[in-house]
C-alpha positions as CSV (number, residue, x, y, z in Angstrom):
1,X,3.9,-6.4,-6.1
2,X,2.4,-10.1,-6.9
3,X,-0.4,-9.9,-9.4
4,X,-2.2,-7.0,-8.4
5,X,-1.4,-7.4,-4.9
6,X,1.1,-5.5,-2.7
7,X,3.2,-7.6,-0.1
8,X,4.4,-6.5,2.9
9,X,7.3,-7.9,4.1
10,X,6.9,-8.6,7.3
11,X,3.6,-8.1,6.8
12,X,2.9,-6.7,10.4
13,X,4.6,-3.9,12.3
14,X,4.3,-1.9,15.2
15,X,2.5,1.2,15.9
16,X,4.9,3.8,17.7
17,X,8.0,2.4,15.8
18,X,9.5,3.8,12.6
19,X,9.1,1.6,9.3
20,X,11.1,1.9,6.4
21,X,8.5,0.5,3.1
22,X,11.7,-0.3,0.5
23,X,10.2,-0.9,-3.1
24,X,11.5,-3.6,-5.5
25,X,10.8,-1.2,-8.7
26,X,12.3,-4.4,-10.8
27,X,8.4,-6.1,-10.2
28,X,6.0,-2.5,-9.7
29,X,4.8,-1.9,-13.4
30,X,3.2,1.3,-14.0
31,X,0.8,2.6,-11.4
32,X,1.5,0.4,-9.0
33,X,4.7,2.5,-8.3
34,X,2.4,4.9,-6.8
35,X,0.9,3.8,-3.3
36,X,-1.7,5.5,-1.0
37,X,-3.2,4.8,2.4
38,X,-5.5,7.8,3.0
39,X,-5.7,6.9,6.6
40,X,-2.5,6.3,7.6
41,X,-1.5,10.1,5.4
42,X,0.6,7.9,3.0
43,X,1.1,8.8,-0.5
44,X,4.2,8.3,-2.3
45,X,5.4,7.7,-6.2
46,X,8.6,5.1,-5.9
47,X,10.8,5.5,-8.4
48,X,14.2,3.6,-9.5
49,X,15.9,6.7,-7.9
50,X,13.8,7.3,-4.5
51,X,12.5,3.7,-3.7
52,X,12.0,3.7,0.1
53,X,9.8,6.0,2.2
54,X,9.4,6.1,6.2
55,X,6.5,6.9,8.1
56,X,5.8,5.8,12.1
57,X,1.9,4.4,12.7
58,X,0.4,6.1,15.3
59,X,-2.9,3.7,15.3
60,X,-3.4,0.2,15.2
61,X,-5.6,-2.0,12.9
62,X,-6.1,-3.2,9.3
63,X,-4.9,-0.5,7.0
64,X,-5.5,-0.6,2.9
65,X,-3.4,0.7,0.8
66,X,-4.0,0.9,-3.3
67,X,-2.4,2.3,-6.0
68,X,-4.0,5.7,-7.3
69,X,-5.9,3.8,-9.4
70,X,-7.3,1.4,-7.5
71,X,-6.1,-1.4,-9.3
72,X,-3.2,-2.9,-7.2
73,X,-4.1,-3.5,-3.7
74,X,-2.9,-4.3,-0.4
75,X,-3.1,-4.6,3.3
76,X,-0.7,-3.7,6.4
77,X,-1.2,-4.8,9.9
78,X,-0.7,-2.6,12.2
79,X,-0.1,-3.7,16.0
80,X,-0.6,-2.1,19.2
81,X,2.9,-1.1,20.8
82,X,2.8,-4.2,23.0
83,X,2.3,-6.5,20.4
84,X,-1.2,-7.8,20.2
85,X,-3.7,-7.2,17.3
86,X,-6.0,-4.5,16.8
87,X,-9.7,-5.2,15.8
88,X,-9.9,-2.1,13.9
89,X,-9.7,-2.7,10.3
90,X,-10.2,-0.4,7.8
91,X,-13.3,-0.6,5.2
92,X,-11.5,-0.8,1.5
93,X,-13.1,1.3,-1.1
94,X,-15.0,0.3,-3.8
95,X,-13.1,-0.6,-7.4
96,X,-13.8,2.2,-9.7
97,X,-13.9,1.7,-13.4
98,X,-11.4,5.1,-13.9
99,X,-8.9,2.6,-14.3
100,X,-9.4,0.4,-18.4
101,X,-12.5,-1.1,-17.2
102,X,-13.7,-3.3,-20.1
103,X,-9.8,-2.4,-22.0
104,X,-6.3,-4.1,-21.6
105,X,-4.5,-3.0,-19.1
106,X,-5.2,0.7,-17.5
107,X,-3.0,2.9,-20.1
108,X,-0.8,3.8,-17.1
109,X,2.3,1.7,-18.5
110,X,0.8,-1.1,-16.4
């Protein structure tokens, strides 16, 4: 995590081929530990104990991912098994306010 941001490292994989996501707890405060991607049928709470989680893409594109709050975002590209780009990418949902709108922080140890 950078800012609100989640960075992928490489930041483009392969669809068909396992990837291991490996979390650096030391720099996810709070919520962002928890990471979803609806579309891709990701949801998973890192913790300083269970930090890596493996999943294989079965579909190419653009894919969001957010933190159950919305508040820390990202994106993963996905690439066909061959190696060239998809021109799928997926729509990211709107920023809600269920998250400290208009307080510090959003009183999820973030």
């Amino acid at each position: 995590v950078e800012g609100s941001k989640y960075i992928f490292e490489p930041s483009s994989v392969k669809k068909d081929i396992p990837v291991l996501l490996e979390a650096d707890i030391s720099g996810m405060p709070g919520c962002s530990r928890g990471i979803i991607s609806p579309e891709l049928n990701i949801r998973k709470t890192f913790s300083s104990n269970d930090n890596t989680f493996e999943f294989t893409p079965n579909k190419a594109g653009t894919f969001y991912f957010a933190c159950s709050m919305n508040m820390y975002q990202g994106t993963l590209v996905i690439l066909e098994s061959n190696g060239t780009k998809s021109n799928y990418i997926q729509s990211a949902p709107s920023t809600g306010a269920s998250c400290g709108a208009g307080s510090s922080g959003c009183g999820c140890g973030g």
